[in-house]
C-alpha positions as CSV (number, residue, x, y, z in Angstrom):
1,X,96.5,110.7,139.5
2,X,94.5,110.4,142.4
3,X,95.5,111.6,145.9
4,X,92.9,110.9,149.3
5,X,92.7,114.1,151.8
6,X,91.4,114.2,155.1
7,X,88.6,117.0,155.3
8,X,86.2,118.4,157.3
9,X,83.4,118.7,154.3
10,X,81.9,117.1,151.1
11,X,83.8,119.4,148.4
12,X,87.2,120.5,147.7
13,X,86.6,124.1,149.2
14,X,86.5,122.1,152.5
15,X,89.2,122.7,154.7
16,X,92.3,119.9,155.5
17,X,91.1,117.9,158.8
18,X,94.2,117.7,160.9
19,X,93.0,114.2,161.8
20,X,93.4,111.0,159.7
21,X,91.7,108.3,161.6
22,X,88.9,110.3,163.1
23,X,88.0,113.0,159.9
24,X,84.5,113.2,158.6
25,X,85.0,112.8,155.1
26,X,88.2,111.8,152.9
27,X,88.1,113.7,149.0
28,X,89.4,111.3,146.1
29,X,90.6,114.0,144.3
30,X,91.9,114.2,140.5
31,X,95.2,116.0,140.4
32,X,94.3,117.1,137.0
33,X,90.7,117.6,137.1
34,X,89.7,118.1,140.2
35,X,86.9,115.6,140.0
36,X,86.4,113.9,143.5
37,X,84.8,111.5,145.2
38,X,83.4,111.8,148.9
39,X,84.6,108.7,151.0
40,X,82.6,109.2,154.6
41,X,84.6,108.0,157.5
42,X,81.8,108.3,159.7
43,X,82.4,104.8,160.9
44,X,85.6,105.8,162.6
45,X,84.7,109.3,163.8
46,X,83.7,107.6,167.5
47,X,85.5,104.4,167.4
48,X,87.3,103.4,171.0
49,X,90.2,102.4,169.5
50,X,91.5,101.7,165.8
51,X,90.1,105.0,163.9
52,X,93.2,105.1,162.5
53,X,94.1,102.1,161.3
54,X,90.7,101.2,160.2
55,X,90.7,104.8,158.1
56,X,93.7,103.5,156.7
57,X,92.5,100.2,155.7
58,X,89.5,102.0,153.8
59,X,92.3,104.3,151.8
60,X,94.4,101.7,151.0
61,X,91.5,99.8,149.2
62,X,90.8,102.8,146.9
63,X,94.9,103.1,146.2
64,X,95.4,106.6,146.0
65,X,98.8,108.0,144.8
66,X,99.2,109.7,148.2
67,X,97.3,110.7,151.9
68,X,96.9,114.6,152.1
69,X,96.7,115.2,156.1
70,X,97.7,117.3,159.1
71,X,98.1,114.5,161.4
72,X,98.8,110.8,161.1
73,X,99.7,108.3,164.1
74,X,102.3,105.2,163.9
75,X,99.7,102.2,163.0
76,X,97.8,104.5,160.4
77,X,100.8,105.5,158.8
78,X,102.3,102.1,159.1
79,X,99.3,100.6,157.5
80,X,99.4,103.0,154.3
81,X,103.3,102.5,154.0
82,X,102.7,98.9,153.9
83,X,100.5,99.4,151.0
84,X,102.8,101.8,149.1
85,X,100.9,104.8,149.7
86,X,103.2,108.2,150.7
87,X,101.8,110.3,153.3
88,X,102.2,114.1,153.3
89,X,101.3,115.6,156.8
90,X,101.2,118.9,158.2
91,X,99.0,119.8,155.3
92,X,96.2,122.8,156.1
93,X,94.2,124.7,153.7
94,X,91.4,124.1,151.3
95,X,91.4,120.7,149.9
96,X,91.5,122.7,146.9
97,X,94.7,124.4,147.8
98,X,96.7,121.6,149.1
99,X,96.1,119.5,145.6
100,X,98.0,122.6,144.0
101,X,100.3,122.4,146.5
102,X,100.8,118.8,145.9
103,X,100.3,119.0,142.2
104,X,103.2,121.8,141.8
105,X,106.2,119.3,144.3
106,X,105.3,121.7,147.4
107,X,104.7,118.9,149.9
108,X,107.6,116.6,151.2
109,X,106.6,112.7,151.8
110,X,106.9,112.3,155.2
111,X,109.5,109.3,156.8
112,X,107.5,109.0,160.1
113,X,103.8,109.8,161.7
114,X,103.6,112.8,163.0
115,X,100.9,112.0,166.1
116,X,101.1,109.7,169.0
117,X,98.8,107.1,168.9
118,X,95.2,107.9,170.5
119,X,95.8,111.8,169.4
């Protein structure tokens, strides 16, 4: 299984970004292996408006089994719940550490975003 977490680096020792829409980097991570993928979201990092939604856009077309994130605001997380995708937020850490987190059923599914919009 495949989960997408927001990160502030190009390998799973990178630490969580608390931002969705506006992180440098999302990991495509392996549950089981660890393998990854680096996903640059450099096209949102300084966008006037939208990061969030567009970030979400560019998840949603990789369909991961879940978003890994500190924050996430109402049209992001609306966009990724449209498309079936469960978002875990107030995740910190090593990318590394919140896949085992994840992995081992640590992590709730969140019901609602957890950052106004514009955060």
């Amino acid at each position: 299984m495949k989960v997408a977490v927001s990160c502030t680096g190009k390998d799973v020792n990178s630490q969580v970004d608390p931002r969705f829409g506006r992180t440098a980097f999302f990991l495509l991570v392996d549950t089981e292996t660890l393998d990854f993928e680096v996903v640059s979201n450099s096209q949102n990092l300084q966008a006037a408006q939208g990061a969030g939604v567009q970030a979400a856009s560019l998840i949603a077309q990789m369909k991961p089994a879940a978003v890994l994130t500190g924050h996430c605001g109402p049209k992001a997380f609306q966009v990724l719940q449209a498309a079936g995708i469960p978002v875990y937020v107030g995740v910190s850490g090593t990318v590394k550490e919140a896949v085992a987190r994840f992995k081992k059923g640590d992590l709730t599914p969140s019901t609602a975003p957890n950052a106004p919009g514009h955060w």
